[in-house]
Backbone bond lengths (Angstrom), bond angles and torsions (degrees), N, CA, C in turn:
res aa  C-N    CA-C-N  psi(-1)  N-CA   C-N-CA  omega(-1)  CA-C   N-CA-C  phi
1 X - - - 1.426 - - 1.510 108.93 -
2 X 1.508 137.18 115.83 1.285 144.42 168.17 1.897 106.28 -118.61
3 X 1.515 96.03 125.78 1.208 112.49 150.28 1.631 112.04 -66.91
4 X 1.729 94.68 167.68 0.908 97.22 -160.56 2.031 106.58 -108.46
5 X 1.595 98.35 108.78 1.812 91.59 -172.39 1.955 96.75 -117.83
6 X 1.097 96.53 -168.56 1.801 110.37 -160.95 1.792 85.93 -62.13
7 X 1.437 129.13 165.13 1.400 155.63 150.78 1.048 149.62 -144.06
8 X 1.257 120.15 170.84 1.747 109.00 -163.61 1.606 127.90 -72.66
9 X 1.011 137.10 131.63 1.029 131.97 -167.63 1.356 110.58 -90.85
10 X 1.748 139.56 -164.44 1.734 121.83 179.57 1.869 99.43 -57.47
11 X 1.115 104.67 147.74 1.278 123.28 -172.86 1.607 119.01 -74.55
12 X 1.307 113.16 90.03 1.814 110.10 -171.31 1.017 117.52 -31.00
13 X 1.513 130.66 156.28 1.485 127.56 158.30 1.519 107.39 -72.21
14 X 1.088 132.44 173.88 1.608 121.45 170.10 1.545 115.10 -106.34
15 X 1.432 99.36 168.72 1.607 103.41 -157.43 1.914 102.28 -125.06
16 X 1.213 105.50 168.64 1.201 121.17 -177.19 1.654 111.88 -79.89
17 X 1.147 140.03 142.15 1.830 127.26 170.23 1.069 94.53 -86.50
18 X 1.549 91.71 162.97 1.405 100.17 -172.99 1.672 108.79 -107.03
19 X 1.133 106.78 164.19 1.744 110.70 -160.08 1.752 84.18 -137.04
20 X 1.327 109.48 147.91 1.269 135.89 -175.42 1.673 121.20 -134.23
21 X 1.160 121.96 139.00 1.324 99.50 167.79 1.645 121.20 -119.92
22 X 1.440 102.12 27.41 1.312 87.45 176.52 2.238 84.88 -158.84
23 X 1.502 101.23 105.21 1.368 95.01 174.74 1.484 120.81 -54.14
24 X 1.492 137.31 10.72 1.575 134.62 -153.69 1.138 71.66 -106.52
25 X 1.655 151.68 -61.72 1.239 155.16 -140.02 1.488 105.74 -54.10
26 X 1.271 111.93 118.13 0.969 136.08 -176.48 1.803 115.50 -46.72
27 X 1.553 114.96 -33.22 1.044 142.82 -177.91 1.624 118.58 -77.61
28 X 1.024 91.65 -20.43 1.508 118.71 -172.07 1.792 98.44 -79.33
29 X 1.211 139.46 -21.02 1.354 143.10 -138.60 1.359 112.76 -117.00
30 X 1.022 134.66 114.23 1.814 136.97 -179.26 1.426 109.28 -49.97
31 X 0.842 116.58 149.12 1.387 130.70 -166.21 0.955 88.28 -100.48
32 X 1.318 135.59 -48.31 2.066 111.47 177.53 1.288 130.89 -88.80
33 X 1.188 117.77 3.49 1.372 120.83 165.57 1.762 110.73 -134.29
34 X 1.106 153.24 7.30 1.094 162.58 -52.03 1.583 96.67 -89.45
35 X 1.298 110.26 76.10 1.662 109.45 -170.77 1.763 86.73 -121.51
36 X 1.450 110.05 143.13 1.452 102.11 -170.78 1.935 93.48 -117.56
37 X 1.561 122.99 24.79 1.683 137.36 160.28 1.559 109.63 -63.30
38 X 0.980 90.84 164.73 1.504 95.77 -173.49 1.570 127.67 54.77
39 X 1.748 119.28 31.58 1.512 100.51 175.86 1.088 136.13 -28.40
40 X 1.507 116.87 -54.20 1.460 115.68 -178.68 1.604 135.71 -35.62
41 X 1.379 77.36 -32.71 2.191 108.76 -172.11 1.929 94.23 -80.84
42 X 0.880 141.79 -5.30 1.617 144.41 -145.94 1.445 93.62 -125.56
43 X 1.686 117.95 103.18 1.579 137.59 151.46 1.692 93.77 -82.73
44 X 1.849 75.27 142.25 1.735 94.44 170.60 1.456 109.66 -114.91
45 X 1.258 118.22 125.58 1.575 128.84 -163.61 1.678 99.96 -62.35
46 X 1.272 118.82 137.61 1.849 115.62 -164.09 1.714 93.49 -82.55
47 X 1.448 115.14 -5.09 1.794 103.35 -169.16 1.891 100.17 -102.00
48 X 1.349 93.70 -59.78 1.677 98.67 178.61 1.651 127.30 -102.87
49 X 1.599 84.86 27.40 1.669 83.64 177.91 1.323 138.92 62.78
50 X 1.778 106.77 -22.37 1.668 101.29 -171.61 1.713 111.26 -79.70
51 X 1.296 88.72 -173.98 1.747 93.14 -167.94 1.404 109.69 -113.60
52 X 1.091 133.03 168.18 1.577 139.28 -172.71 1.788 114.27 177.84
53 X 1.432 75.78 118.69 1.610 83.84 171.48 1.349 139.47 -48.16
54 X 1.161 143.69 133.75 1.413 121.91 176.16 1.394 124.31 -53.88
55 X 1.404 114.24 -51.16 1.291 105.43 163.65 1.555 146.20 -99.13
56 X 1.521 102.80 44.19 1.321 127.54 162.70 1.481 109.76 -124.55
57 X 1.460 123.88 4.08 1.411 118.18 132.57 1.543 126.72 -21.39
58 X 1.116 123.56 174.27 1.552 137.65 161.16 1.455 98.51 -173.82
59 X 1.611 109.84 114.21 1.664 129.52 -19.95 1.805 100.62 -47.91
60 X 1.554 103.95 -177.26 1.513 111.07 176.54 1.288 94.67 -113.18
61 X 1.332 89.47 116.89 1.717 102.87 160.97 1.490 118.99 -40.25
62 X 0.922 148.54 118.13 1.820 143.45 167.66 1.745 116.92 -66.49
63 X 1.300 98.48 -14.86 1.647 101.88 -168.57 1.702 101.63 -166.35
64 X 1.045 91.77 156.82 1.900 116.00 -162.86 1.967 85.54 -72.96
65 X 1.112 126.70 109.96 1.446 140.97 -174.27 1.923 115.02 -55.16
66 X 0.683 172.24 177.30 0.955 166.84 -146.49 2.047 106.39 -152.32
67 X 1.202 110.20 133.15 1.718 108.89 -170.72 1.190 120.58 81.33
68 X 1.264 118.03 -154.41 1.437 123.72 157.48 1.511 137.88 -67.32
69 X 0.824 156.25 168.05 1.246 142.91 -112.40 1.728 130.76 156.51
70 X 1.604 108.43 67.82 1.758 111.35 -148.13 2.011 87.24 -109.52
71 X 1.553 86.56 135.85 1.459 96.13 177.34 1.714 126.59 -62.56
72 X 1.382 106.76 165.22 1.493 91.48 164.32 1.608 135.98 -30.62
73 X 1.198 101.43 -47.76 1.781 124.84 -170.85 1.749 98.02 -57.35
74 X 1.277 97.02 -45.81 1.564 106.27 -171.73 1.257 135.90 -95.87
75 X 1.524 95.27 4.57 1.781 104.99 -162.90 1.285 103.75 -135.33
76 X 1.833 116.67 7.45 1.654 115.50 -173.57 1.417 102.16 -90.62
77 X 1.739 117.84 -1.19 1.906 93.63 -179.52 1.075 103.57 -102.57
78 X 1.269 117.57 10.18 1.981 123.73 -175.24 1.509 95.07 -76.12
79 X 0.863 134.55 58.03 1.518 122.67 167.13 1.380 121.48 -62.14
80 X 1.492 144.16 117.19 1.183 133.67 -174.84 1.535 110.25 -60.35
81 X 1.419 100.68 151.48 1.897 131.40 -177.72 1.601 90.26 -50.80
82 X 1.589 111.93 119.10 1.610 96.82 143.37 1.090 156.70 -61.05
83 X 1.256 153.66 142.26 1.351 140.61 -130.43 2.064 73.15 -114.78
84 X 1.617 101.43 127.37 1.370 123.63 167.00 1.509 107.52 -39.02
85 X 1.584 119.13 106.61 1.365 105.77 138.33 1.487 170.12 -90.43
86 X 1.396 86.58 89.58 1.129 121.24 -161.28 1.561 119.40 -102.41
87 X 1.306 134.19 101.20 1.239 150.24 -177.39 2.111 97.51 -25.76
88 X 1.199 92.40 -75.22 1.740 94.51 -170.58 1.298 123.62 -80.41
89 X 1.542 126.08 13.97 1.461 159.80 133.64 1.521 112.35 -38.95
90 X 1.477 78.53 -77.47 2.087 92.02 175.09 0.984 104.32 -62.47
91 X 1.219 129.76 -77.86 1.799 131.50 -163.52 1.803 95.47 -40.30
92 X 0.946 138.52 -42.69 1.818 139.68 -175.33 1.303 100.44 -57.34
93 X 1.641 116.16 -67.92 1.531 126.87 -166.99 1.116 112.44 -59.94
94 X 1.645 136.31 -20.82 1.009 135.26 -159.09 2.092 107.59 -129.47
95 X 1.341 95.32 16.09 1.410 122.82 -165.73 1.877 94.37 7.69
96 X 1.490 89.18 90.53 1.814 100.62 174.90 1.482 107.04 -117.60
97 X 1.186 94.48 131.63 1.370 111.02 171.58 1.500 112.79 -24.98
98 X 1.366 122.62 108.65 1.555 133.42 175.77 1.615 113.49 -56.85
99 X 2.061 141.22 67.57 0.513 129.31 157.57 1.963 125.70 -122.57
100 X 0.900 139.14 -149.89 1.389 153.39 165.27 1.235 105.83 -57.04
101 X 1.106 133.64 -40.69 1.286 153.99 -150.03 1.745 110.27 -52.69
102 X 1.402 100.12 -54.26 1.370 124.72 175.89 1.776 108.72 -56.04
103 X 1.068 122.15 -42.61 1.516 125.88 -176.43 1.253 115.76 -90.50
104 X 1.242 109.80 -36.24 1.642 114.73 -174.86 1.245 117.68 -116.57
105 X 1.956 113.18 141.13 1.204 117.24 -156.74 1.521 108.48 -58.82
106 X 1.335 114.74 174.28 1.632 112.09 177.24 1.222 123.15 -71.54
107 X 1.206 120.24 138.50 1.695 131.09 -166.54 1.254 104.66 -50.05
108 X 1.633 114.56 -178.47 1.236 99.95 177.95 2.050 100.11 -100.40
109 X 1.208 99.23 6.55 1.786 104.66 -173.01 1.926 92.00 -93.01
110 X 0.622 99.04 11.23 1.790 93.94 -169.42 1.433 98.74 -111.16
111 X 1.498 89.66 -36.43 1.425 96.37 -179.13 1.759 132.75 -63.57
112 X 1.575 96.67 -39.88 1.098 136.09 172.40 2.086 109.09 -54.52
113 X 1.498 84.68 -52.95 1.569 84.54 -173.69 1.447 112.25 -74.76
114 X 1.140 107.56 -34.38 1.829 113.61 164.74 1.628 107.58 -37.35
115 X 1.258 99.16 -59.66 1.858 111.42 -151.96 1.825 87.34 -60.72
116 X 1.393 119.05 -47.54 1.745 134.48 -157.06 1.874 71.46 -61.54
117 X 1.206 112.27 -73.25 1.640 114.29 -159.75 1.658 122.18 -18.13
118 X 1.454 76.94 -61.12 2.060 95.57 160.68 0.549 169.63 76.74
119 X 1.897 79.22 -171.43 1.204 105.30 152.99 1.080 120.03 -81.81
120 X 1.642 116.32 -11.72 1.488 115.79 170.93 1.840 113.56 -58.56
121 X 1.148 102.46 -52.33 1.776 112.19 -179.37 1.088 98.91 -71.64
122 X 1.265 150.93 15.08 1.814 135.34 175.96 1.730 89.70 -129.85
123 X 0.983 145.11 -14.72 1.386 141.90 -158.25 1.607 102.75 -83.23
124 X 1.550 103.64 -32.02 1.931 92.54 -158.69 1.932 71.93 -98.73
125 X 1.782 85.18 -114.19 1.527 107.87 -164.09 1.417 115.30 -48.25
126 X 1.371 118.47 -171.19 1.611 115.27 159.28 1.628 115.00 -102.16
127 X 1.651 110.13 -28.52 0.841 86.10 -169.76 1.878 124.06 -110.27
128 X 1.278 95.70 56.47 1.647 115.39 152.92 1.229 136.24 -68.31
129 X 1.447 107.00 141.50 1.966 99.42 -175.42 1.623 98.46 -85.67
130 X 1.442 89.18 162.92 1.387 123.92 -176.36 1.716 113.13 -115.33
131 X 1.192 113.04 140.94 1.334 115.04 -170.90 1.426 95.43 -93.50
132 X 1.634 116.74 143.80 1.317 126.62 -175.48 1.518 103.69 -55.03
133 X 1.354 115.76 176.28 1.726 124.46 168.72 1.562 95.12 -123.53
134 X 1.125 119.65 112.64 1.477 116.22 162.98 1.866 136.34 -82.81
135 X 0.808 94.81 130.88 1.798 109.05 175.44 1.745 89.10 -7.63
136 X 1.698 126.81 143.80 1.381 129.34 -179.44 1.879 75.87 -117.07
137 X 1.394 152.12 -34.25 0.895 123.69 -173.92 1.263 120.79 -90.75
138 X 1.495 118.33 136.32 1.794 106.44 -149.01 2.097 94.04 -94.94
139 X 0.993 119.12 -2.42 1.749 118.82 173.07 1.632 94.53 -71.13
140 X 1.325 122.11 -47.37 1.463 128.66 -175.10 1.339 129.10 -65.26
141 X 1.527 98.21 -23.03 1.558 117.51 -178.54 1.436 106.28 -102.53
142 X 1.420 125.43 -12.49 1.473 121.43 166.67 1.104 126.01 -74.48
143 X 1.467 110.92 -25.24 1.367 132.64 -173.51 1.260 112.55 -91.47
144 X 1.308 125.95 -26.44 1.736 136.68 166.60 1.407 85.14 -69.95
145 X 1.369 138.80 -64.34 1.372 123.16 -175.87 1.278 139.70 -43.01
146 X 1.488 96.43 -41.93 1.591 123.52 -160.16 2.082 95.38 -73.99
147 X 1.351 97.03 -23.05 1.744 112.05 -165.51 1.848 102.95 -79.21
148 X 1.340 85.52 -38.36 1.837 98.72 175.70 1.575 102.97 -67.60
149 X 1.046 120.04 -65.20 1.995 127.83 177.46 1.506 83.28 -36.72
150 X 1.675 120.73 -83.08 1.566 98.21 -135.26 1.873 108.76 -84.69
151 X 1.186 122.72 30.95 1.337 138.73 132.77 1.450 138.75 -67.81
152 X 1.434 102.54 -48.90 1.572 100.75 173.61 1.386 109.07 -93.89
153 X 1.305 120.55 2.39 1.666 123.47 -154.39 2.003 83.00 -107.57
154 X 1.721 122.73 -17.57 1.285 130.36 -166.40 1.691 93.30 -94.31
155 X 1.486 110.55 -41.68 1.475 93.64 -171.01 1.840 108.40 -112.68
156 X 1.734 96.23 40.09 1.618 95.62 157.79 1.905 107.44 62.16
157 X 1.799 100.61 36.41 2.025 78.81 -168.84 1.959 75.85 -123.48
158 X 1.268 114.82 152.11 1.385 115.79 164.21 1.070 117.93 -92.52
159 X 1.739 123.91 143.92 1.128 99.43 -167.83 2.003 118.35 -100.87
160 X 1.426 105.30 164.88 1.297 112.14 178.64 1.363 103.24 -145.48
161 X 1.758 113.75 179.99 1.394 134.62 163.59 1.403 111.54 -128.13
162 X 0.978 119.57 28.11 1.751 125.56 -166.95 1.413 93.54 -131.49
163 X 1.380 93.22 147.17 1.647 98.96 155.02 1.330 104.34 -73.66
164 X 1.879 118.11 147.87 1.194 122.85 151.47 1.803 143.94 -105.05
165 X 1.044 122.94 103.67 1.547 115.03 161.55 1.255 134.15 -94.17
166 X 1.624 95.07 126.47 1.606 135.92 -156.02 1.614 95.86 -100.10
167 X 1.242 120.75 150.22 1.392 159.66 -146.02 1.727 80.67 -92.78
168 X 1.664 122.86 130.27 1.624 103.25 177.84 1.473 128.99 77.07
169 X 1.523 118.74 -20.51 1.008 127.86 173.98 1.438 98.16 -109.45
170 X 1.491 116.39 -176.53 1.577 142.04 175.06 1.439 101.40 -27.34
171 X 1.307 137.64 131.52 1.755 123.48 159.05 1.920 90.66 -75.95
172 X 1.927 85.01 177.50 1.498 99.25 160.60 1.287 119.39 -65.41
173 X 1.089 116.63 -59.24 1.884 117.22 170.32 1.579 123.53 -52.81
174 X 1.259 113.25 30.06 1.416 110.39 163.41 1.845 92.47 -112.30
175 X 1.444 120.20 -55.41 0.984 107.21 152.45 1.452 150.03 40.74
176 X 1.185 120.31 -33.48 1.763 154.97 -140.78 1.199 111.23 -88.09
177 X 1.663 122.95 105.75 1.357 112.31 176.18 0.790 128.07 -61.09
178 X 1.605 121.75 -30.37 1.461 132.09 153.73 1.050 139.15 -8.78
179 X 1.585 116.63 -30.46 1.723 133.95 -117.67 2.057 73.64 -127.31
180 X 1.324 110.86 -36.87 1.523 105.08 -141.60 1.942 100.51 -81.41
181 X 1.358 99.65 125.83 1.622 108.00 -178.93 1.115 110.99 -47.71
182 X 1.698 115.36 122.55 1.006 107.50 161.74 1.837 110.11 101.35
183 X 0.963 133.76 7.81 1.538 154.08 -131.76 1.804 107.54 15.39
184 X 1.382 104.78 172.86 0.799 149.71 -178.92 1.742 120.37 -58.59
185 X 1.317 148.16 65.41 1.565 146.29 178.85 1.809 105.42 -20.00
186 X 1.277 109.74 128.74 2.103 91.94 174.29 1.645 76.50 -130.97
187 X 1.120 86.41 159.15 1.400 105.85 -174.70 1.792 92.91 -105.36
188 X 1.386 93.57 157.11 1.358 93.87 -178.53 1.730 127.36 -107.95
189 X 1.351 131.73 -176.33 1.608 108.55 -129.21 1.888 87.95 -85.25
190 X 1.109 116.28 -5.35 1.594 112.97 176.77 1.879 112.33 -60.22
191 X 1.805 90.17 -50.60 0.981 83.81 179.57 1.767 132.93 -90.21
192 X 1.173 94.52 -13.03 1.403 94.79 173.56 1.795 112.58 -62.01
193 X 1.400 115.20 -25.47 1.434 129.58 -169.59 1.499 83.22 -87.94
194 X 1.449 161.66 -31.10 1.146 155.43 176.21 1.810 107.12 -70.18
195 X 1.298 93.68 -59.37 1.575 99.98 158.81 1.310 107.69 -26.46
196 X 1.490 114.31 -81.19 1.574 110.91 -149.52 1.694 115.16 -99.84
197 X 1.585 89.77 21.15 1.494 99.79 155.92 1.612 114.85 -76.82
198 X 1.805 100.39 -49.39 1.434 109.07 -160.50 1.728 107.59 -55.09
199 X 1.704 107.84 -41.31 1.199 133.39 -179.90 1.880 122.07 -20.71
200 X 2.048 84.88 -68.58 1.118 122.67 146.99 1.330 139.85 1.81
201 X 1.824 96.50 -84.93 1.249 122.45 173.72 1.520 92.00 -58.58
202 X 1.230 107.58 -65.73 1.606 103.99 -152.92 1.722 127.61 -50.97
203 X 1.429 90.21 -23.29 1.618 103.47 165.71 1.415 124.07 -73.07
204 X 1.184 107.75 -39.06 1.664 109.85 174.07 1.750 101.81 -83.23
205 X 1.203 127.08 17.23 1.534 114.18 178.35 1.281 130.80 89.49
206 X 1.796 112.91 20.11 1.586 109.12 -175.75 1.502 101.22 -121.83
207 X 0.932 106.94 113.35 1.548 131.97 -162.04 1.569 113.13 -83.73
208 X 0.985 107.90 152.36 1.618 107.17 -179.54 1.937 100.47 -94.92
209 X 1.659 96.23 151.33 1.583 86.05 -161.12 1.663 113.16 -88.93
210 X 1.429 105.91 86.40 1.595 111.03 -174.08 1.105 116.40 -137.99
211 X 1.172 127.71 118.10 1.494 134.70 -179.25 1.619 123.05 -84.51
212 X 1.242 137.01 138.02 1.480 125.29 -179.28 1.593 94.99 -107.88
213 X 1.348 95.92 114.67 1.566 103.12 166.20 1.591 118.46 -90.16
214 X 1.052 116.85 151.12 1.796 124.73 167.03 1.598 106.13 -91.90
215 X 1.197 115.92 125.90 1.715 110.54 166.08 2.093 86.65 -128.55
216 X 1.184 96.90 133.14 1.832 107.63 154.45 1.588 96.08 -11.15
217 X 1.651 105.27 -87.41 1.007 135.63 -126.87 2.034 101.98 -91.52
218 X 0.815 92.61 -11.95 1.711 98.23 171.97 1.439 123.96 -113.65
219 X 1.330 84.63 -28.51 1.942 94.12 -164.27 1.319 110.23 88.23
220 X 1.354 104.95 -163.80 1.443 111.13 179.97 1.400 111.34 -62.94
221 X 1.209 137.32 155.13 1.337 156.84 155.04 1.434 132.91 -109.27
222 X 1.010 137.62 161.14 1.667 120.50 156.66 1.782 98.23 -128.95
223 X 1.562 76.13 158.43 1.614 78.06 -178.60 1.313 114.45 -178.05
224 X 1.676 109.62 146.62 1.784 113.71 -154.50 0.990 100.66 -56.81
225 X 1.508 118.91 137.21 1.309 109.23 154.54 1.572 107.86 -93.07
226 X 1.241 114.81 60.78 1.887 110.30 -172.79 1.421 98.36 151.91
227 X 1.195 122.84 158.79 1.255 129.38 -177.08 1.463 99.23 -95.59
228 X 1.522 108.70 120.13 1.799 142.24 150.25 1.239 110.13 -81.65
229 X 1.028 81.52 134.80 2.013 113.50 164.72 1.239 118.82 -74.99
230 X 1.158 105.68 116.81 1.688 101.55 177.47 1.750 120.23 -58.38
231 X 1.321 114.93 148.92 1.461 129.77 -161.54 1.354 96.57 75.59
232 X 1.258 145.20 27.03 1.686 127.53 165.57 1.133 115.94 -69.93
233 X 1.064 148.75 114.20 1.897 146.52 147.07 2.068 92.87 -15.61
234 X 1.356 123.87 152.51 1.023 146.66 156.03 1.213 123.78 -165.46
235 X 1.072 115.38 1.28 1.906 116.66 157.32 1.808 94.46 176.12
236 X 1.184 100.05 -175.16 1.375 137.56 177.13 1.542 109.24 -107.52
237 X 1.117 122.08 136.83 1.776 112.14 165.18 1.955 102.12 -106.57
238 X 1.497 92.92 117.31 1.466 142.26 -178.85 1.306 127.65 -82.41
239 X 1.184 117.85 128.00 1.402 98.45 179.54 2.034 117.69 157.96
240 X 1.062 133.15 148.78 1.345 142.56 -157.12 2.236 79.74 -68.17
241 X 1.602 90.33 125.77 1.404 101.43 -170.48 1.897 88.07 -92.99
242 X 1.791 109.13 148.61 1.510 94.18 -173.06 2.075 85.44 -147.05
243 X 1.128 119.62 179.70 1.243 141.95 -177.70 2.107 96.88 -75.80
244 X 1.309 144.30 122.10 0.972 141.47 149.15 1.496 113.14 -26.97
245 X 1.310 97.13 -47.17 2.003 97.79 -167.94 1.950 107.95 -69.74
246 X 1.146 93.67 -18.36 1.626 104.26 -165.77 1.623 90.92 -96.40
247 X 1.376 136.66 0.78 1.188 134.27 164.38 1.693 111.84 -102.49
248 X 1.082 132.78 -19.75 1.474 144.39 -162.73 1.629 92.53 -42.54
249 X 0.743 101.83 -84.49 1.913 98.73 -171.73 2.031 117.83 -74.71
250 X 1.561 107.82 12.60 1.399 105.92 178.40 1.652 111.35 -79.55
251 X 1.404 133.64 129.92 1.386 150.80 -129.17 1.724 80.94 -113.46
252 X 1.148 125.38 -3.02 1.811 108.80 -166.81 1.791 87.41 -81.93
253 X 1.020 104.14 156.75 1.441 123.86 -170.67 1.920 109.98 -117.87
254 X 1.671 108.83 19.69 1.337 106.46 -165.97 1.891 104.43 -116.07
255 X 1.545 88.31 -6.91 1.224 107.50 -161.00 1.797 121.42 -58.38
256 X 1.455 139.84 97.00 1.002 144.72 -154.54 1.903 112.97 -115.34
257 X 1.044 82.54 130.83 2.009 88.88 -174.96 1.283 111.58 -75.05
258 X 1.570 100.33 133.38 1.879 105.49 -158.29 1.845 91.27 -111.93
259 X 1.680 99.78 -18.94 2.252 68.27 -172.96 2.564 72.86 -161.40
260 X 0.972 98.52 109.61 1.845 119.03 158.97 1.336 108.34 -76.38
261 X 1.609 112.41 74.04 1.236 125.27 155.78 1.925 125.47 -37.26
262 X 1.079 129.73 156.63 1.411 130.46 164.48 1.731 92.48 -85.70
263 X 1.230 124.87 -55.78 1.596 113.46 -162.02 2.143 80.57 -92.96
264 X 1.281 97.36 134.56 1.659 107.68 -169.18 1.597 89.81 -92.16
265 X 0.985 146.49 12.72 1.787 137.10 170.29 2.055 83.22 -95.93
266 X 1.168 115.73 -13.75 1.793 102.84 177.53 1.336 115.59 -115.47
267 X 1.143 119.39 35.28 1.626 129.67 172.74 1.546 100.19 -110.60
268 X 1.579 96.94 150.28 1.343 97.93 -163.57 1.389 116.68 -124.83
269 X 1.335 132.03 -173.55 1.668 98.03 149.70 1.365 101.75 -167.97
270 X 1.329 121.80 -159.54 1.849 116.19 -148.45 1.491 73.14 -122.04
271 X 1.788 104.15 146.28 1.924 107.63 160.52 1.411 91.89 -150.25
272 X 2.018 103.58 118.73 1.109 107.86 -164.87 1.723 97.24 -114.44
273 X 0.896 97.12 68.57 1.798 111.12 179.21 1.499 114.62 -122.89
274 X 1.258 128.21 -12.17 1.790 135.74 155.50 1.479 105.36 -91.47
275 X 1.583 115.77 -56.06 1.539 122.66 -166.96 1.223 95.22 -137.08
276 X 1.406 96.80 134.21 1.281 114.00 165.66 1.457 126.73 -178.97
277 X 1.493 129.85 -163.52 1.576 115.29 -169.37 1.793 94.15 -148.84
278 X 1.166 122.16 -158.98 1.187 119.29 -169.89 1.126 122.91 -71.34
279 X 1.583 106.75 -0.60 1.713 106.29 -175.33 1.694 104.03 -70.11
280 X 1.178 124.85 -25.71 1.721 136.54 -167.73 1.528 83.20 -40.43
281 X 1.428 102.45 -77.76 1.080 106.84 -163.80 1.560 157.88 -65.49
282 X 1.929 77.47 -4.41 1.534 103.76 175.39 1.398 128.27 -85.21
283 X 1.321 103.30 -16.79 1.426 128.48 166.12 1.326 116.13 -126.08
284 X 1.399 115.53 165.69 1.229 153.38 -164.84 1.936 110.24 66.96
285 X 0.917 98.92 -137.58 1.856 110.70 -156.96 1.765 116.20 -109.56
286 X 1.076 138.42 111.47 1.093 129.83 -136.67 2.008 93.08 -87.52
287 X 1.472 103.73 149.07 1.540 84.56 -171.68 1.836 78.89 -129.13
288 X 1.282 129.00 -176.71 1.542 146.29 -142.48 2.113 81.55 -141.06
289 X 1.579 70.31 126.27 1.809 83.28 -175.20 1.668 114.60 -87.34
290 X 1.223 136.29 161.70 1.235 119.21 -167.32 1.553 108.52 -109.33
């Protein structure tokens, strides 16, 4: 279950700091605070040259970006390509189950199993998950889709709902609940059946109701399209599983811990910057695409 806070937008290349040799230089000076301290902290925009601190950004950069590197001023009409809406587009990109499902409102047996779902998770405790309710109009739910495509399709990530292991990275058998300090959280059998309801839905095409918007100035976002209930399931966080130690100096800001080993060379964690699903964007720090 993730609320919904600021996220990353396509992932900058990173950039060089800028070095000065004379702090009086006018050039030398942040454009948002006009303090010309801290060189090291000061990217120079590759179109108009000026300089800006990292952390007089909005968002704040966490780390000197890698490549090129164009400021707000210069990088707000780049709006990423929309992802075609197109019914058999989405259903491809999102390899969904090829049925009716997608066009026509929800059955009334779907419906049924939702309501059983629940009331099963609202009957005992409070604090049980809840399976999302998805968009019943399917033009509305293509377009929550179509918003997810031209996000991950902007910052180059393919999409999935699985964890992934990559060749060089983490195997599956490190994996190990075993492994995690302190044991392991299990969810219990309500919710795991809420779990693999949401799963479910999501394979046959019933989407949770959230749109990823682009702003300049934030990046990507997600955001309800409808009022959720708190404790709802709305994704999984996804993503090429890797070694903690083999992340220590990686600058991505999306990066989320998948298993808190006792021996720290066996802690692991999720990097949803190749593969991933809407969680990328629901977390971490929104960065300005180039």
């Amino acid at each position: 279950m993730l609320l919904r806070r600021r996220t990353e937008a396509p992932k900058p290349n990173t950039h060089r700091p800028i070095t000065y040799e004379s702090p009086d230089d006018d050039d030398s000076r942040c454009e948002k605070c006009g303090s010309g301290d801290f060189p090291d902290e000061l990217l120079l925009c590759d179109k108009c040259d000026k300089g800006f601190h990292l952390f007089c950004l909005r968002p704040i950069l966490v780390s000197v970006p890698k490549g090129s590197w164009f400021c707000p001023s210069c990088s707000h009409h780049k709006r990423p390509k929309p992802f075609p809406l197109v019914q058999t587009k989405i259903i491809d990109f999102f390899r969904i189950q090829r049925s009716t499902d997608l066009t026509q409102k929800l059955t009334q047996d779907n419906l049924r199993k939702r309501k059983r779902a629940s009331g099963l998770v609202m009957s005992k405790k409070r604090r049980k998950l809840l399976p999302f309710n998805p968009t019943e109009d399917p033009e509305r739910r293509l377009q929550q889709m179509a918003s997810l495509a031209t996000a991950l399709r902007a910052s180059g990530t393919e999409f999935t709902d699985e964890l992934t292991y990559v060749t060089g990275m983490a195997p599956r058998s490190a994996n190990s609940a075993v492994l995690e300090k302190g044991g392991m959280q299990v969810l219990s059998k309500e919710d795991i059946e809420t779990l693999n309801l949401c799963k479910h839905m999501m394979n046959r095409g019933e989407w949770p109701p959230l749109m990823v918007e682009y702003d300049p100035k934030e990046g990507f976002t997600v955001q309800a399209d409808r009022f959720i209930k708190d404790l709802t399931i709305i994704t999984e966080y996804v993503g090429d599983v890797d070694y903690l130690n083999n992340r220590e100096n990686d600058d991505g800001d999306s990066t989320m811990t998948l298993l808190h080993a006792s021996n720290p060379a066996q802690s692991l964690v999720v990097c949803p910057y190749k593969h991933g699903n809407i969680a990328r964007f629901v977390n971490g720090i929104n960065n300005h695409t180039a």
